[in-house]
N, C-alpha and C positions, 0 to 999 in steps of 0.2 A: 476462603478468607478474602480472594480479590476476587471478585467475580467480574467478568466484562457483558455486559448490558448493552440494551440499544437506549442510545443518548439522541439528543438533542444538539443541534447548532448552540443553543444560550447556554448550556451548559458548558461546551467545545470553549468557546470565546473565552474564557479568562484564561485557558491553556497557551492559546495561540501565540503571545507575548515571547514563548520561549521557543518559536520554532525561528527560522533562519530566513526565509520567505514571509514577507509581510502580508496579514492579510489572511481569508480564508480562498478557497478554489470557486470557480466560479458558481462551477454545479456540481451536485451530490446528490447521493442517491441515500446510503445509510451513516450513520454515525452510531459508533461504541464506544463506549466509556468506560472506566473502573471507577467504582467510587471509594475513596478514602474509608478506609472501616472508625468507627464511632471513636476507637480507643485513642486513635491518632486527630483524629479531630480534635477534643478535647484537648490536647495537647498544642493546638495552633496549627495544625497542618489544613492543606486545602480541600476544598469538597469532592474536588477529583483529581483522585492520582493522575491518571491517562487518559488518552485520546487517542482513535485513529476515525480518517473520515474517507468512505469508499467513495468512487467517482463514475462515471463513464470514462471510458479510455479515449484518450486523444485523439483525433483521428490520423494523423502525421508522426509517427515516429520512428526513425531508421532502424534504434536494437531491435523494434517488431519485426519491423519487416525481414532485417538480416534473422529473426529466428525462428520468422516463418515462411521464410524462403519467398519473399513479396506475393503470400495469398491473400493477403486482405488490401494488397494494391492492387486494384481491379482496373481496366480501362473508363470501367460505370462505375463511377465514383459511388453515386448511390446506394446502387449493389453492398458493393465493398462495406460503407460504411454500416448497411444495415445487419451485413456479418459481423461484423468486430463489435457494434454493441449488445448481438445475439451470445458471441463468444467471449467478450472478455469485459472485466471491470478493473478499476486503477485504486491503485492505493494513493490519497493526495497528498494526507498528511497524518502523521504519526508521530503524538509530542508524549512528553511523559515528564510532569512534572521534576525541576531538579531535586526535588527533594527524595525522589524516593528512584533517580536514578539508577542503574548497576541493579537495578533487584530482577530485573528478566520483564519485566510488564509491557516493555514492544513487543518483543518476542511473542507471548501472552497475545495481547492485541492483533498483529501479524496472522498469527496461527488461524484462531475466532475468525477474521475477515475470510482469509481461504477457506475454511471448513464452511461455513453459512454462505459462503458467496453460489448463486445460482447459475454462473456462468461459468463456461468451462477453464477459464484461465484468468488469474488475476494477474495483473502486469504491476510494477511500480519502478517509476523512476528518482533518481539520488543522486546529488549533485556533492553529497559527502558520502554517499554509500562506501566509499571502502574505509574514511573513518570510523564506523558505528558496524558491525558484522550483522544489524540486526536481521535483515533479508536474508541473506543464509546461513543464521542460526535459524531463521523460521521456518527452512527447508525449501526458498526458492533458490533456482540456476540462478547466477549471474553470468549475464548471456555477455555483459565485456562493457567497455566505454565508449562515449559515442557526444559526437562533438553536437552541439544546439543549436536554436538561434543565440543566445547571450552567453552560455555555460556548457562547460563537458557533463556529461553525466552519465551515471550507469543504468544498466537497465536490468530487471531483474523478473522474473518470468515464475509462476508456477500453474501447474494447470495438473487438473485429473481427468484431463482426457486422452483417449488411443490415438488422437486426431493427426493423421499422419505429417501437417504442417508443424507440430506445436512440439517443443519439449516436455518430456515425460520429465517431471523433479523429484528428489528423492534426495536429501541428506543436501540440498543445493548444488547437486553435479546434473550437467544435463546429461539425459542417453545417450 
């Protein structure tokens, strides 16, 4: 009944208004959407329930590093950086219309991203994450909190790989 789909940026954009961060990320790789089913349209509701937009992963981030024991801080920047976009993708953003709030549809979105994602570890960081459980209700570790340039944030880790750097996640506990 909700299916999550590969969307579109102009789609994403009328979402955006309800996330906490202005703005869309700089760069993207995919976007997924849900679209509102017809019943609920008709009724005035929005063309899309939800949104999440995958990323490249940042290349500076402390949770990473503390949870993967600084292997993708290399002394050859380069290096490094060419492993971490081999290895992992970022979650930027994930809104979900208020209207259809509390129904599970990050969760939803969350999951779809990990399962399709071609890299071995999706990372995403939350500057509200322990307000909203949605990261581990989707089954990533939250590897802890971790101070920014502007804001604290958490960091939150899943990956399906053996990779002896990386956390193995399961139920959002690391191994």
């Amino acid at each position: 009944k909700w299916p999550v789909v590969r969307g579109r940026l102009r789609e994403f954009r009328p979402l955006e208004r309800y996330h906490y961060v202005a703005g869309l990320p700089a760069l993207h790789k995919r976007v997924y959407v849900i679209r509102t089913p017809e019943a609920y349209r008709r009724l005035g509701a929005p063309d899309i329930a939800g949104g999440i937009i995958v990323s490249p992963p940042l290349g500076c981030v402390r949770g990473r590093n503390i949870a993967t024991h600084g292997h993708y801080s290399t002394p050859r920047r380069r290096k490094g950086l060419a492993m971490l976009n081999t290895d992992f993708e970022a979650i930027s953003r994930v809104i979900v219309h208020p209207m259809f709030r509390s129904c599970g549809l990050a969760v939803r979105l969350i999951r779809h991203a990990i399962a399709t994602s071609p890299a071995r570890s999706v990372e995403a960081l939350a500057a509200m994450g322990k307000l909203h459980p949605m990261f581990t209700r989707s089954g990533m570790a939250d590897v802890g909190l971790f101070r920014g340039p502007k804001h604290y944030y958490r960091y939150y880790l899943a990956t399906r790989s053996t990779h002896p750097y990386l956390f193995h996640c399961s139920q959002g506990e690391p191994a």
